[in-house]
C-alpha positions as CSV (number, residue, x, y, z in Angstrom):
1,X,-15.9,-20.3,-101.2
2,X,-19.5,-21.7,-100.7
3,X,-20.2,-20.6,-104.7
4,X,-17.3,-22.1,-105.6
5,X,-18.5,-25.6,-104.4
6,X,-21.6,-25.0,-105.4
7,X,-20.8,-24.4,-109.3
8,X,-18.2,-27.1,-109.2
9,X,-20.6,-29.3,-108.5
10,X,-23.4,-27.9,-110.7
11,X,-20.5,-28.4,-113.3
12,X,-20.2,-32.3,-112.5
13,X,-23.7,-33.0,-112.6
14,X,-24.2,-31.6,-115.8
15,X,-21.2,-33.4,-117.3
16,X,-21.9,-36.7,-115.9
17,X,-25.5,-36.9,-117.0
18,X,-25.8,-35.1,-120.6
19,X,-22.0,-33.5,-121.6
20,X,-21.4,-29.9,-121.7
21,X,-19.8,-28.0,-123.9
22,X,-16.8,-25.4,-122.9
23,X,-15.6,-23.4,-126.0
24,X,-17.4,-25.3,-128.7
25,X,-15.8,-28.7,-127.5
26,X,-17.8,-31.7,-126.3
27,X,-16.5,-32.2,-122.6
28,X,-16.1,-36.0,-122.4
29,X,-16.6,-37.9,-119.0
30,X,-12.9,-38.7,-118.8
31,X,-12.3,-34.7,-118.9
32,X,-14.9,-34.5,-116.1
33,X,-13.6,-37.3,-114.0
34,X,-10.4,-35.3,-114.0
35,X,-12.3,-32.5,-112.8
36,X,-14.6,-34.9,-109.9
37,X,-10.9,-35.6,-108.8
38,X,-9.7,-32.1,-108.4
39,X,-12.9,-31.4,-106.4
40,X,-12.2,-34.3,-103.9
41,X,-8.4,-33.2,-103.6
42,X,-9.9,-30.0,-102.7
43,X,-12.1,-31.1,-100.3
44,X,-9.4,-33.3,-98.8
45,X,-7.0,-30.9,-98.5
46,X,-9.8,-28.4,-96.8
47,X,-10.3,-30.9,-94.2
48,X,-6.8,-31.4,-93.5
49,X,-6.6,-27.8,-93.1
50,X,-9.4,-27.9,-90.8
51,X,-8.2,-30.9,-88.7
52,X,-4.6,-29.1,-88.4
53,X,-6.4,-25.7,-87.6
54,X,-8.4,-27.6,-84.6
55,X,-5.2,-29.2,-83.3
56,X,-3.2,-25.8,-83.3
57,X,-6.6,-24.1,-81.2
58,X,-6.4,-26.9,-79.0
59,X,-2.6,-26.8,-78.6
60,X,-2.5,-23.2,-77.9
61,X,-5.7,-23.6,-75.7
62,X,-3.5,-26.0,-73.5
63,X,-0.7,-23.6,-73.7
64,X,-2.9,-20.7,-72.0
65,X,-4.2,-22.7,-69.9
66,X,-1.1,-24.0,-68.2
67,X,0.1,-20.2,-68.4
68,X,-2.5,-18.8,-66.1
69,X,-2.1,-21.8,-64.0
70,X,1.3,-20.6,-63.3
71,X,0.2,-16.8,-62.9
72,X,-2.2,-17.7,-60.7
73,X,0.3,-19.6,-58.6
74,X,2.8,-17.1,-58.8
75,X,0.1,-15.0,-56.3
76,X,1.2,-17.5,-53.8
77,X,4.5,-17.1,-54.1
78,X,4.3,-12.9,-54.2
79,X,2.0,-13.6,-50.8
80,X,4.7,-15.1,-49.1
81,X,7.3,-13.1,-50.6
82,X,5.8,-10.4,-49.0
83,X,5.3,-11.5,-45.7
84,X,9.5,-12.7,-45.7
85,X,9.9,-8.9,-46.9
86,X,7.6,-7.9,-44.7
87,X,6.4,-5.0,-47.8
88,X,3.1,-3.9,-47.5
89,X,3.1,-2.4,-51.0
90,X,4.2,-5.8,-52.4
91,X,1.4,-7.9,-50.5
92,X,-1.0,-4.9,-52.2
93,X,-0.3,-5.9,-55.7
94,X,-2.2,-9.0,-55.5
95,X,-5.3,-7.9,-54.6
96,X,-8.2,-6.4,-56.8
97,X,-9.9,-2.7,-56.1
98,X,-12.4,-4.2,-54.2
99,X,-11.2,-7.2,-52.8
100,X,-12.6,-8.6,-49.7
101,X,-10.2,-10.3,-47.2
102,X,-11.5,-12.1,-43.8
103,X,-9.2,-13.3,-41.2
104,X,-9.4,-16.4,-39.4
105,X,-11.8,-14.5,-36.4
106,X,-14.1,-13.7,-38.9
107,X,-13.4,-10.1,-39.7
108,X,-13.8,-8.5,-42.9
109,X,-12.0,-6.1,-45.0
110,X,-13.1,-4.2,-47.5
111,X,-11.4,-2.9,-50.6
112,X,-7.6,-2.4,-50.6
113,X,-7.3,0.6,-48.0
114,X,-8.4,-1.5,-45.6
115,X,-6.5,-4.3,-46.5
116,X,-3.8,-2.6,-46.4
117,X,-4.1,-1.1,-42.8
118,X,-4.8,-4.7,-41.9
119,X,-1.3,-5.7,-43.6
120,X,0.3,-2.5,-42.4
121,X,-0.7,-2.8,-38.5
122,X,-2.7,-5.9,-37.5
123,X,-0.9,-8.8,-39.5
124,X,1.6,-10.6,-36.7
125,X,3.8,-11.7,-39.7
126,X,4.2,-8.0,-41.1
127,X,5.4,-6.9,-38.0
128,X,9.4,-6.0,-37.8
129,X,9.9,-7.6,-35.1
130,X,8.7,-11.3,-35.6
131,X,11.3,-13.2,-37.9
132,X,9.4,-15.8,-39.1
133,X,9.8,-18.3,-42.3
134,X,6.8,-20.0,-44.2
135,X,6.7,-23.1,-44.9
136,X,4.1,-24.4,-48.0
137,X,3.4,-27.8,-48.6
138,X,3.1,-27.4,-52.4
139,X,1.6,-30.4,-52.7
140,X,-2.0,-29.1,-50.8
141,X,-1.7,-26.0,-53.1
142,X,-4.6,-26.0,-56.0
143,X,-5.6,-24.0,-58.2
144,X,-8.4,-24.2,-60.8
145,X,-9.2,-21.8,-63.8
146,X,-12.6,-21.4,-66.2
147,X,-12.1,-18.4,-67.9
148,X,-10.9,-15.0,-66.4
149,X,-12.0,-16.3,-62.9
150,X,-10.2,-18.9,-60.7
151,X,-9.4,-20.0,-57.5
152,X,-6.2,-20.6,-55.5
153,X,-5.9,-22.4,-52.4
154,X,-2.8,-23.1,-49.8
155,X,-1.5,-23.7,-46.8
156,X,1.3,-21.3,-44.9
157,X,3.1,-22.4,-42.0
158,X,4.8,-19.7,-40.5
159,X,7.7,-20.7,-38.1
160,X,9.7,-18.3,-35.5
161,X,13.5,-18.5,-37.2
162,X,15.1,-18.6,-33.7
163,X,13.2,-20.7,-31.8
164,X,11.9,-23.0,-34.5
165,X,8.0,-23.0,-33.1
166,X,5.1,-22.7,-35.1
167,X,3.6,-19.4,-34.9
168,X,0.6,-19.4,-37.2
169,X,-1.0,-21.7,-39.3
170,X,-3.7,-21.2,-41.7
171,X,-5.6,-22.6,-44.7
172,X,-5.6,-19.6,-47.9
173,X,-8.9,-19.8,-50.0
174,X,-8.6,-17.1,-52.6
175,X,-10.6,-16.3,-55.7
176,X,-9.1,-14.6,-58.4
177,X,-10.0,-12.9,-61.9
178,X,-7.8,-12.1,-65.3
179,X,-7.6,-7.7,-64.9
180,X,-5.9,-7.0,-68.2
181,X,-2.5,-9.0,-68.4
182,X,-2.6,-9.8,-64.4
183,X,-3.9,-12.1,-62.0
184,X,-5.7,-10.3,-59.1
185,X,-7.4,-11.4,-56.2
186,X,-11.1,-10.8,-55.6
187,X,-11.5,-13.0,-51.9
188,X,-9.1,-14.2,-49.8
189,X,-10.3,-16.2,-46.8
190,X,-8.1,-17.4,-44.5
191,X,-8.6,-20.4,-41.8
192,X,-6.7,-21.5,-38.4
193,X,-5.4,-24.9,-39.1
194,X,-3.2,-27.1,-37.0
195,X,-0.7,-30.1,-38.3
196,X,-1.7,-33.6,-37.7
């Protein structure tokens, strides 16, 4: 493309300032003019191409973008869909390999067997016999993405079903990263919070 422009123009300068001949015949400067005009439709018609080629990037940049803000925000929703269905196996397929989770009391676990025993035995939501509902403010969820790493933040109010008391409340902080076609998280912290 870059030798085409190149001996276009060569072509042009060599016509405007002395004539060329192509095939025995004098090209005249109206001939060449012709030519000069071809070159700038060409040119023109590159940088349209160019211009429509950025806005289509930027378009379906925007479009990715507001599709792994919606992954990333369907991990909240499989979080608490797992705590109504009280499946461990569910609440496991957000997590990454090795994931780090620390509860509100400060204790860390590490990787998803442990995570999983924490979910299995310890977590009073899991547990068959507490009914409880969540309640999420959506409008204190955020989430923020640069790349194939993110973060996810909310808050989950859980609430005994027949006594309508709050049983736990607590702040999520997660951090999460693109593993193939799926959102996992990497941290989740989790903080006692009370309504004001």
């Amino acid at each position: 493309m870059a030798t085409r422009w190149l001996l276009l123009g060569a072509l042009v300068l060599c016509v405007l300032s002395v004539g060329c001949f192509s095939a025995g015949t004098m090209v005249g400067r109206g001939e060449m003019i012709g030519v000069t005009a071809q070159l700038n439709d060409s040119r023109a018609a590159a940088s349209s191409d160019q211009r429509q080629l950025a806005i289509a990037t930027t378009q379906l940049n925007d479009q990715r973008s507001m599709m792994d803000q919606y992954e990333v925000k369907q991990i909240e929703v499989t979080f608490h869909r797992a705590l109504a269905t009280k499946s461990v196996d569910l609440m496991m397929s957000i997590f990454a390999d090795g994931a780090v989770m620390t509860t509100p009391n400060g204790v860390e676990y590490v990787g998803t067997a442990a995570i999983r025993v924490f979910f299995a035995t310890q977590s009073a939501a899991m547990q068959p016999q507490n009914h409880w509902a969540a309640l999420v403010p959506a409008y204190k969820m955020t989430a923020s993405i640069t790349g194939d790493t993110g973060t996810l933040t909310f808050e989950c109010h859980l609430v005994d079903i027949a006594t309508n008391q709050i049983k736990l409340q607590h702040r999520i902080d997660m951090t999460v990263e693109r593993s193939g076609a799926q959102w996992l998280v990497t941290t989740m912290k989790s903080t006692a919070i009370h309504l004001s």
